[in-house]
Every structure is written in structure tokens, then in C-alpha cells.
C-alpha positions in Angstrom: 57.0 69.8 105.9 53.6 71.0 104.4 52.8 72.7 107.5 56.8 74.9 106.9 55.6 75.5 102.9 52.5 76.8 103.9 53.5 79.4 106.6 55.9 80.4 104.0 53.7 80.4 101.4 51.6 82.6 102.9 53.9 85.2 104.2 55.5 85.6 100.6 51.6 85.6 99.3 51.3 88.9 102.5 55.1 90.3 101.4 54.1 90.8 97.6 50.6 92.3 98.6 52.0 95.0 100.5 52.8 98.0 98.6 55.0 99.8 100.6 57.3 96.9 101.0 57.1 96.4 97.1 59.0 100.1 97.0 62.0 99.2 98.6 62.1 95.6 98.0 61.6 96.3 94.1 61.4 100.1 92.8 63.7 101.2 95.1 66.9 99.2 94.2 65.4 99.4 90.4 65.6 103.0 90.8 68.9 103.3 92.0 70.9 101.3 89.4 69.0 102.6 86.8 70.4 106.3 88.4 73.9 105.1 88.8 73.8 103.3 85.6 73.3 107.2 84.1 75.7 108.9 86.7 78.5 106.7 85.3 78.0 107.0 81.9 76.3 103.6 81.1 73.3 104.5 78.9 75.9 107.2 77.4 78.3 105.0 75.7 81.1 106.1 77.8 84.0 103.3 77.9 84.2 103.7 82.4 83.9 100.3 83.8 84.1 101.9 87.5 87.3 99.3 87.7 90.6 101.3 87.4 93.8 101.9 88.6 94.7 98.3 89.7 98.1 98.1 90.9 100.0 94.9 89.4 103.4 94.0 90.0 105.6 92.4 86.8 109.0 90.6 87.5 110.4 89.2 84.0 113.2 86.6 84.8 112.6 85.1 81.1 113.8 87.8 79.0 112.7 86.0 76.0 110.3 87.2 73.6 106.9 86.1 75.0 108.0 87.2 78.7 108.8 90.7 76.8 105.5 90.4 75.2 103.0 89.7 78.4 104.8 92.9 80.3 104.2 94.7 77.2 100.6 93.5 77.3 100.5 95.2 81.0 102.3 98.3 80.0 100.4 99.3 76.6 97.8 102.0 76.0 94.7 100.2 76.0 94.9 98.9 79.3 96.3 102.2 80.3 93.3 103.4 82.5 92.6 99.6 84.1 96.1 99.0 85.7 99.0 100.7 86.9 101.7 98.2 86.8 104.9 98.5 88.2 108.4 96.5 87.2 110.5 94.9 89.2 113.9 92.3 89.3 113.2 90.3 92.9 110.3 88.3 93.5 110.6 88.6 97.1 109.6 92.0 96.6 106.7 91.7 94.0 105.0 89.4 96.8 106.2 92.0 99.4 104.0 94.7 97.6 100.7 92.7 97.3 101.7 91.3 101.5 101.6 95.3 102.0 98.1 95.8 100.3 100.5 97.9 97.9 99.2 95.9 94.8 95.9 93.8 94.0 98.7 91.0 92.2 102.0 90.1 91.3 102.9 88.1 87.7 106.2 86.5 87.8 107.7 85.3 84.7 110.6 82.4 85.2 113.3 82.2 83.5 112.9 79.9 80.5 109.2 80.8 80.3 109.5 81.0 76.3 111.6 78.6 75.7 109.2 76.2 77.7 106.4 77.8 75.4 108.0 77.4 72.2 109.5 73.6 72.6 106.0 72.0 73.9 107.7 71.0 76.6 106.1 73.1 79.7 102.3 74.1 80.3 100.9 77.5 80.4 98.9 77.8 83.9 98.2 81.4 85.3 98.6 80.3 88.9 100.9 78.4 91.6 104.3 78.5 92.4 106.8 77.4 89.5 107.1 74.0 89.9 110.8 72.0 89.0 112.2 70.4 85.9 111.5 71.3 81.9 107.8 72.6 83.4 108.3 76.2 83.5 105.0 78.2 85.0 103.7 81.6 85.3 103.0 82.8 88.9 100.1 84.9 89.8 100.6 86.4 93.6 97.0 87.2 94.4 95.9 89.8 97.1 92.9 88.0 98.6 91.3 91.7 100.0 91.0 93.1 96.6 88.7 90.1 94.4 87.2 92.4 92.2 90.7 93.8 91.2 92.3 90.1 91.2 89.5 88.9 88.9 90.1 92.0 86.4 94.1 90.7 86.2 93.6 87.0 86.1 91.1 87.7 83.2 93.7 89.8 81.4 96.1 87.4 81.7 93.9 84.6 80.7 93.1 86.2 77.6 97.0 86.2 77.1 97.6 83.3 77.9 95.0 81.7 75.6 96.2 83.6 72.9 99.7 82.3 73.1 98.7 78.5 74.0 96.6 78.6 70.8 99.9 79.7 69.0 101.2 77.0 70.4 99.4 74.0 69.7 99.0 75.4 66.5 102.8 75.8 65.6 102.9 72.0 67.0 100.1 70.9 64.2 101.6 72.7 61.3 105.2 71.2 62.1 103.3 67.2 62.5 101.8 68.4 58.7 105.0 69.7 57.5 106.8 66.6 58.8 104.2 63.8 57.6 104.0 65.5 54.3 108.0 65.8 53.8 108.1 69.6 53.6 110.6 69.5 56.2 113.4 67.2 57.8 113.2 66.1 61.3 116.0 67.7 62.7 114.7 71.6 61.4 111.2 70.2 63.5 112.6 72.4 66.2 113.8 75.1 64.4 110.4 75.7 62.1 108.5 75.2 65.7 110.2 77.8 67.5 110.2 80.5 64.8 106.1 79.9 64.7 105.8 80.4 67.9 108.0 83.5 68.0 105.5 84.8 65.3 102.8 83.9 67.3 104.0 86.0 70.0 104.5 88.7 67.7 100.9 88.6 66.7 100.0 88.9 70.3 102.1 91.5 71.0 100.8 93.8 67.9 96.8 92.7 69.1 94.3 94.9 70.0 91.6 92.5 71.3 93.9 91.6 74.8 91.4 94.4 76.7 89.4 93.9 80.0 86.8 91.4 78.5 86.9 88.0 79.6 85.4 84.1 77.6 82.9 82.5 78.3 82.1 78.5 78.2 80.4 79.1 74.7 83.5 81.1 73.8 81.5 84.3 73.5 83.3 87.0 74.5 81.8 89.3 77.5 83.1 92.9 78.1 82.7 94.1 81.8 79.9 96.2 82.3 79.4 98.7 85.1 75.8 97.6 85.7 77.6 94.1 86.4 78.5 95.6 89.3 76.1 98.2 90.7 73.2 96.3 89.9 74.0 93.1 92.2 74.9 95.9 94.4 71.6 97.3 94.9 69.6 94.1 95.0 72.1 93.2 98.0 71.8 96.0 99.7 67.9 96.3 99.5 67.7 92.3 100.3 68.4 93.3 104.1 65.5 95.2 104.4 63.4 92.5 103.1 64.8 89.8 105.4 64.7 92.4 108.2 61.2 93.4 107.1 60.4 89.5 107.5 61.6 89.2 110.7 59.7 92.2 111.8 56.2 90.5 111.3 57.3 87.5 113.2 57.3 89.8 116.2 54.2 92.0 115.3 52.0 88.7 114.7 53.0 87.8 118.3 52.1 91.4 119.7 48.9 90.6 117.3 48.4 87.6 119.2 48.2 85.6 115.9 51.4 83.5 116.7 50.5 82.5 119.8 46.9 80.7 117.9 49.4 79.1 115.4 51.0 77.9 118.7 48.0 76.4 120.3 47.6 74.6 116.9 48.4 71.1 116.4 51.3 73.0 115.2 55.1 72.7 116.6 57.0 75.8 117.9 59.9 74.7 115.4 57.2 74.3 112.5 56.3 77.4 113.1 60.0 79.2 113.2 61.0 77.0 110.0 58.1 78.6 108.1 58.5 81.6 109.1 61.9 81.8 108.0 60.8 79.6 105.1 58.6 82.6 103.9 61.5 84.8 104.4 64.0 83.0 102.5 61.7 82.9 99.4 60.5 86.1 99.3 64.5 87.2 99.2 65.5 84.8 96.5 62.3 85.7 94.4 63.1 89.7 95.2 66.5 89.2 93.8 65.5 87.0 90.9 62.8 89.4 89.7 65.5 92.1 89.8 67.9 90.3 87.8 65.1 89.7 85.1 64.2 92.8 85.1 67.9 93.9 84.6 68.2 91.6 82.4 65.5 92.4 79.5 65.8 96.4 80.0 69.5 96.9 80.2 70.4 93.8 78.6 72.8 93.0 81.5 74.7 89.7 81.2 74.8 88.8 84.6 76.9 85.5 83.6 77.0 81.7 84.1 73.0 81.4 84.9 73.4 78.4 87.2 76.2 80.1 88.6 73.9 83.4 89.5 70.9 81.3 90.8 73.6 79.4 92.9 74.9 82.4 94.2 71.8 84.1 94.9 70.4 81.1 97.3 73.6 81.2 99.2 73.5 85.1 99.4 70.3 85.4 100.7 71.0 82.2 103.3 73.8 85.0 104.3 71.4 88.3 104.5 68.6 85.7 106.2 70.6 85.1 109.2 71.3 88.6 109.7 68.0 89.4 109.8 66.7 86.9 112.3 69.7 88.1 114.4 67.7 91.4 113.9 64.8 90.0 115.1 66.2 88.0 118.2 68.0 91.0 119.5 65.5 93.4 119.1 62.4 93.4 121.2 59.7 95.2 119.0 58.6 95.3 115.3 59.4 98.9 115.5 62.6 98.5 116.7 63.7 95.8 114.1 62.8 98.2 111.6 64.8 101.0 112.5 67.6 98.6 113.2 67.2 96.6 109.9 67.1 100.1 107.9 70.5 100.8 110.0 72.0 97.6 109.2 70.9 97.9 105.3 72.5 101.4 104.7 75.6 100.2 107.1 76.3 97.2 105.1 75.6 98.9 101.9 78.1 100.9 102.2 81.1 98.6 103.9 79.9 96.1 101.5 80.6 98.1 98.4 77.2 98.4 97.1 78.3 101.9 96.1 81.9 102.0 95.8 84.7 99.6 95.0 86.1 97.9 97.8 89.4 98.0 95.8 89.9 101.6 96.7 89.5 101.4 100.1 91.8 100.8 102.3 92.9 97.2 103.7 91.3 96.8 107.1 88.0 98.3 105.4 88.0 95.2 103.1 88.8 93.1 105.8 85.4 94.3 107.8 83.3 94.4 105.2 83.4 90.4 104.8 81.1 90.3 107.7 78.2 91.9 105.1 76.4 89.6 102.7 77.3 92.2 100.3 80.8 91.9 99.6 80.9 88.3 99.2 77.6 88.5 96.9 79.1 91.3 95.1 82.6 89.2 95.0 80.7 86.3 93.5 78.6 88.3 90.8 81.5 90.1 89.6 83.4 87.3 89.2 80.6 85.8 87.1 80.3 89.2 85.2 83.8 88.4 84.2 83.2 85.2 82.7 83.5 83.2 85.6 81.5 80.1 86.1 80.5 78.4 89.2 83.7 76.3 89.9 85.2 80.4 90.6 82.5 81.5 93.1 82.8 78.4 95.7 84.6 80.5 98.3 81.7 83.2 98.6 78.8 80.9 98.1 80.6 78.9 101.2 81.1 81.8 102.9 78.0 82.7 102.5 75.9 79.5 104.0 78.6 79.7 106.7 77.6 83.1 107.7 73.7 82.1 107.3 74.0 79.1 109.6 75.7 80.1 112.0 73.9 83.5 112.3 70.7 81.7 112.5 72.0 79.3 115.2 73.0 82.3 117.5 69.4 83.8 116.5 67.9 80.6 117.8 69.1 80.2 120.6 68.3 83.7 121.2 64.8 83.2 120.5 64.3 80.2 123.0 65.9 82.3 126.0 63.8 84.8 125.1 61.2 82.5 125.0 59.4 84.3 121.8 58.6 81.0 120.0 56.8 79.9 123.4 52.4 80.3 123.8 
């Protein structure tokens, strides 16, 4: 094991001395965010959150006040430039449109929704079917190729839905008071409740603050901000060319003939290949960690739940790690992993969605790009941009050392046939 820190230690020592490699791993994606970051309006004050449009489907079965209310939410002005909702009577159909990539979600209000609300007697979940008896539950229909957009509704309707369960429990406590104290009789309980939680939808409907921001655990409220998502962008693109760039000196120290002395060492052939990729793995991680500090004191970029970021950037570059030792496996020079690994950075930067939302492009594009580090990184960080916390990013960060360990198996097997890890 001290044999596999050392090796890495000194290639990320080598990696951080070289100059030209500091350009793209560091300037170069600084660079570019910084020059997106004024394309888009972001050090200009303008309101564009590079989100909008998102079609959501609405079917209101309740017809009671609150039902009204959260379409109204959907429909108003200030969320007129995020979504595009569309209203419909069957919920067949509402799951029909997000089945036919037609729209990123699909709310369903039952019928009895407010009354459920109002008496206490149901809960107030965002997600899963409706479930039987007095429990009467929203349904969210979620397109599973359009996170980013999926996020941007469930955070919406979170907001609403905290809004109105607050109501709640509150018109609950004030009818217990009113009771204990003798204000009122037991059988107007249900009356007073109701009409407080009629008010309280009311006041939700008439609120300005149900926007595209999301809560954190603190309770701090975090607007979306387009550096949320361009930033995490860059870093992920330009993390391919340092892995890539990695794997590139593993082949030029064995033209060198410097690998095969560490091989005549009382050194293993897997001590050596676990170091190697040792020193690549922490030279990624530190890349992107330096990045989202610096990100982080200039722009002031809230990059979310910290030890959901640090998290999700081990498993992202796990991801980008075993893409470049595939690199390196297939190719048979340092040269040629270099013109490859630029290929590969530029090609997944761009079906990843390091520039442009993957929401706007069309379905079997999404679909390919989950082969790229990228969109599930990017899936992850924007989630956490949201206001998510770790518990929401399991799925990338899975499919993330998924991709890692099984692209580094293939690349292993590839490096024995070849017989590159051999004296």
C-alpha cells in the first residue's frame, strides 16, 4: 500500500509541475465559465437561469380550493418563463405525455386532495402512486431523461407543498389552543379547522415567494444559479483530459523505459498499475476540488450540500478515470492517447451537456449521453444546486462507480493481453 501512495504521489507531485497541463486542467475550464458566466448574463444581474420552458402536465381531479391553488401556482406569471404547463382531465394521458418525452413531469391531483389537507386526515407527499383509504396523495409522473428539468418541478412543488403543510399543522395547533382554552366547542373543531386551512391556501395562492428556489437543511433558501450549472460543466469536461493525460504518461514512461526499472523492482506489476492509477485518481479529484474553491470564493457559487459535492466528485472522477485507462489500453502510443483523449473530452462535453441543457435535446440524445461522466456529474451537481442533499444524488454517484469499475476492468484486461504492465 505505501509502495501504491507513493507512485501516486509522485505523479500528482509531476501533474501540478507541468505548466501546460496546469492550462487545461485549471485556466482553461476557469476561463470558460467565467466567459459563459458573462455570455448568459450572470455577472449582469439578468434573472436567466439557462432552465426554461419545462413542459409539465396538471390533471386536477380535486376541484377543491388547494387543488385550484397548486395549478394556479403552475399557471401564474412568475413562473411564466420556467414552465409551460399544459391541463388535462385523464391521467392516462398526463403519463402518456411524459412516456412520449412530450413533458419533463406530470402532477396529478386526486380527488379529495383538500379535503384530506384540511381534516388532518391524509399526508402531503410529492411522489408515488395515490395510495387507498382517507390518505389522499399527490402524484408526481417523472420523466427519468430530463433530471435537470424533473429537479426544477419537484422543487417547485416542494416549496408548495411546504407551504401548505405548514398551514396545516398550524390550523391544527390553533384549533388544540382554541379548544383547551374554551374559545370554541368541540363539535365547530372541524369547522374553525377547515376555514384555516382554506385561508391558508389563500395565502399561498396570493404569494410571491413560490419561485424556482429550492431549501436547504439549515432552511436557507438557495435560488438556482446558472453558474450551478456551467461551472460543474466545465470542470467535467476538462477532467477527461486530465485522466486521459494520466494515462498518457503511463505509456510514455514505458517508451522511456522508466516503467520497465519500476518493474525489475522489488515492485509488483499490480503495485505498479494501482499507483499509477492512484496518482491519476487524485490529481482529478484535487483538479476539481480546486475549481470548486476557486468558484466558490470569486463568484460566490453555492455549489450545495458540501458532503454531498465531495461525494459526488470521488464517484465522478471514479467515472472519467475508467474512461481514461480505456484510453490508454486501446491506444498504442502517448501520442495517440492524446489526440484520442482530446476527442473523447470535446465528444463528451458536448453529449454530456457541458454546454447545453440536455432537456432541450431530444430523447435518444439524453439517452446516449449517460454513457459520459458528464451528465451524470452534471445530474448530480444540479440537483445539489437545487437544494438537494446526498440522499437525492445516489443514482449518479452509483452510476458513476459502476461505469468506473467496470471500465477499468475491461482496461485491465486489456492491458494484460497487451502485455503493457509486463518487463
Amino acid at each position: 500500500m505505501k509502495k501504491i501512495f507513493l507512485i501516486g504521489w509522485k505523479d500528482v507531485t509531476l501533474a501540478f509541475r507541468d505548466r501546460a497541463a496546469l492550462i487545461l486542467m485549471l485556466a482553461a475550464p476557469f476561463a470558460l465559465t467565467l466567459g459563459l458566466g458573462f455570455v448568459t448574463g450572470r455577472f449582469s444581474g439578468s434573472s436567466n437561469t439557462g432552465v426554461s420552458d419545462i413542459p409539465v402536465v396538471l390533471v386536477n381531479q380535486d376541484g377543491g380550493q388547494i387543488g385550484n391553488t397548486l395549478v394556479n401556482v403552475f399557471q401564474s406569471q412568475e413562473l411564466a418563463s420556467l414552465v409551460v404547463p399544459t391541463v388535462l382531465d385523464n391521467p392516462a394521458l398526463a403519463r402518456q405525455e411524459v412516456d412520449a418525452d412530450k413533458a419533463a413531469a406530470a402532477i396529478i391531483i386526486p380527488a379529495g386532495f383538500t379535503a384530506s389537507v384540511i381534516s388532518g386526515a391524509g399526508t402531503v407527499p410529492t411522489q408515488g402512486p395515490a395510495t387507498t383509504g382517507e390518505v389522499v396523495q399527490l402524484v408526481l409522473y417523472t420523466n427519468p431523461t430530463r433530471p435537470t428539468s424533473v429537479s426544477v418541478i419537484k422543487t417547485i412543488l416542494d416549496g408548495f407543498v411546504s407551504q401548505i403543510e405548514v398551514g396545516r399543522v398550524g390550523g391544527q395547533v390553533a384549533v388544540e389552543q382554541l379548544l383547551s382554552h374554551g374559545l370554541i366547542q368541540g363539535q365547530d373543531a372541524a369547522r374553525i379547522g377547515g376555514e384555516l386551512g382554506l385561508r391558508q391556501a389563500n395565502v399561498a395562492q396570493s404569494s410571491k415567494a413560490i419561485a424556482l428556489k429550492s431549501v436547504t437543511g439549515s432552511g436557507e433558501a438557495v435560488k438556482f444559479d446558472v453558474l450551478a450549472y456551467m461551472a460543474p460543466g466545465m470542470a467535467l469536461m476538462f477532467l477527461m483530459f486530465t485522466v486521459s493525460n494520466g494515462g498518457r504518461t503511463l505509456l510514455a514512461e514505458r517508451s522511456q523505459g522508466t516503467l520497465p526499472r519500476l518493474l525489475v523492482s522489488p515492485t509488483s506489476a499490480s503495485q505498479v498499475l494501482g499507483g499509477k492509477v492512484f496518482g491519476i485518481y487524485l490529481t482529478g479529484v484535487a483538479q476539481v476540488l480546486i475549481l470548486i474553491l476557486a468558484s466558490t470564493l470569486l463568484f460566490r457559487l453555492n455549489w450545495g450540500d458540501p458532503l454531498g459535492v465531495l461525494v459526488l466528485v470521488l464517484a465522478a472522477v471514479v467515472g472519467a478515470v475508467g474512461w481514461g485507462l480505456l484510453i490508454t489500453a486501446v491506444a498504442k502510443t502517448p501520442g495517440l492517447v492524446s489526440a484520442v483523449g482530446s476527442a473523447v473530452m470535446l465528444t463528451f462535453g458536448i453529449l454530456g451537456g457541458s454546454f447545453i441543457s440536455l432537456d432541450n435535446m431530444p430523447g435518444w440524445f439524453r439517452v446516449l449521453s449517460k454513457i459520459t461522466p458528464n451528465a451524470w456529474g452534471l445530474d448530480g451537481f444540479t440537483t445539489l444546486g437545487m437544494g438537494g442533499s446526498l440522499a437525492n444524488i445516489w443514482t449518479p454517484v452509483l452510476a458513476l462507480l459502476v461505469m468506473g469499475a467496470v471500465l477499468f476492468t475491461i482496461a485491465v484486461l486489456i492491458f494484460n493481453r497487451r502485455g503493457i504492465m509486463q518487463q
